[in-house]
NUSE-354383 format. One record per atom (N, C-alpha, C): x, y, z. Coordinates in steps of 0.05 Angstrom, whole numbers, plus 32768, in hexadecimal, padded with zeros to 4 digits. Last residue first. Layout:
<pts>
XYZ
...
</pts>
This chain:
<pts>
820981AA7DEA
81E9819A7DE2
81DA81987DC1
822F81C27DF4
823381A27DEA
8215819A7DDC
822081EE7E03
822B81F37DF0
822681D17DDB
821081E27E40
820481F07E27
820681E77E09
822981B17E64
823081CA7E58
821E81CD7E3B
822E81977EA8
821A81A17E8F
822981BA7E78
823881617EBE
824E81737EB7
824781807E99
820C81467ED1
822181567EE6
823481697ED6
81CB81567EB6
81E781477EAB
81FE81517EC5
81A8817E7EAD
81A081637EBE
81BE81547EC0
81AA819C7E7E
81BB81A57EA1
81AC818A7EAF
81A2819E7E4B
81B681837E57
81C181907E72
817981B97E34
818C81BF7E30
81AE81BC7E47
815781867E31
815D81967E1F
817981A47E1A
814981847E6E
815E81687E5C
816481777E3E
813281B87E77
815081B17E88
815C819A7E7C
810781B37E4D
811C81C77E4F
813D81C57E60
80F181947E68
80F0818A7E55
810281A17E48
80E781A97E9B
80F1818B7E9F
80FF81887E7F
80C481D87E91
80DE81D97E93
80E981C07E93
809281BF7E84
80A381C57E6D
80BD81D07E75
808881A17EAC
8087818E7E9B
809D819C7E80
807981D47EC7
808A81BA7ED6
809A81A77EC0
805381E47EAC
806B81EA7EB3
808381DA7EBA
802881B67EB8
803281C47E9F
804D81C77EA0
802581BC7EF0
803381A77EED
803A81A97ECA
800F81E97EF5
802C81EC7F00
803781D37EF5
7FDC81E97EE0
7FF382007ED3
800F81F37ED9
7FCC81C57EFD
7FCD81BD7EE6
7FE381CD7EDA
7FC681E67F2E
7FCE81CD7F31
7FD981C77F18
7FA182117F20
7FBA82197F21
7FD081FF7F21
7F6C81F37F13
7F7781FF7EFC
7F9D82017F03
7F6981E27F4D
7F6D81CB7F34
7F8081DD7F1A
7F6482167F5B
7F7382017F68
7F7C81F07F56
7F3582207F47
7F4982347F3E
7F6282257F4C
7F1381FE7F57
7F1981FC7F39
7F2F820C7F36
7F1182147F92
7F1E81F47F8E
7F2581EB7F74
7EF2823A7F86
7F1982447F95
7F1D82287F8A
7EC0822A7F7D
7EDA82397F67
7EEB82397F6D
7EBB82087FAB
7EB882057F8D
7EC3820A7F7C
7EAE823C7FCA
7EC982217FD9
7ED082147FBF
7E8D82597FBD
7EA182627FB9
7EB982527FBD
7E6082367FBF
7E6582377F9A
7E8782497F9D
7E5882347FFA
7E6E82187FE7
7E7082237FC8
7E4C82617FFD
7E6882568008
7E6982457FFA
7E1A82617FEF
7E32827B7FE1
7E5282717FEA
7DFC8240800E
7E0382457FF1
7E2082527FEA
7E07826A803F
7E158243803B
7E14823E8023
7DEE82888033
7E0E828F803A
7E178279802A
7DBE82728038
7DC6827E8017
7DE9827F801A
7DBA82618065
7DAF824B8052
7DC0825A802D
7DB582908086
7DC7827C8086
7DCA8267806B
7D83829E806F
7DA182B08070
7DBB829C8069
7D6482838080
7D5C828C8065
7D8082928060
7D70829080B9
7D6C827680B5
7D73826E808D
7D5282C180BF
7D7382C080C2
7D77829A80BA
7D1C82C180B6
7D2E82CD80A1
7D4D82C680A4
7D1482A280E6
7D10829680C6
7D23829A80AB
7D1C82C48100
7D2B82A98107
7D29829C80E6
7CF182E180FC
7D0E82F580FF
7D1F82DB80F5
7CC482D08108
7CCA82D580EC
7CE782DC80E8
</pts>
């Protein structure tokens, strides 16, 4: 009976492991998305305010 119960055991861990491999991997996706956001809104800030340019100046923009 001992084997059974530890068998029972295993079987739930292994549950509990993938719903937690699951979420780390959405919180993955989620942070993935954040960064490329970001990404997207500084890009759109650096042609904005014309430092992509070799000879950047503020003022000109």
């Amino acid at each position: 009976m001992c084997s059974v119960t530890n068998i029972q055991q295993v079987k739930w861990q292994l549950h509990a492991d993938m719903e937690k491999l699951k979420d780390i991997d959405e919180q993955i996706a989620g942070a993935e998305r954040a960064m490329s956001l970001l990404a997207e809104r500084r890009r759109e800030l650096v042609n904005r305010l014309g430092l992509n340019k070799p000879d950047h100046d503020p003022e000109a923009a």
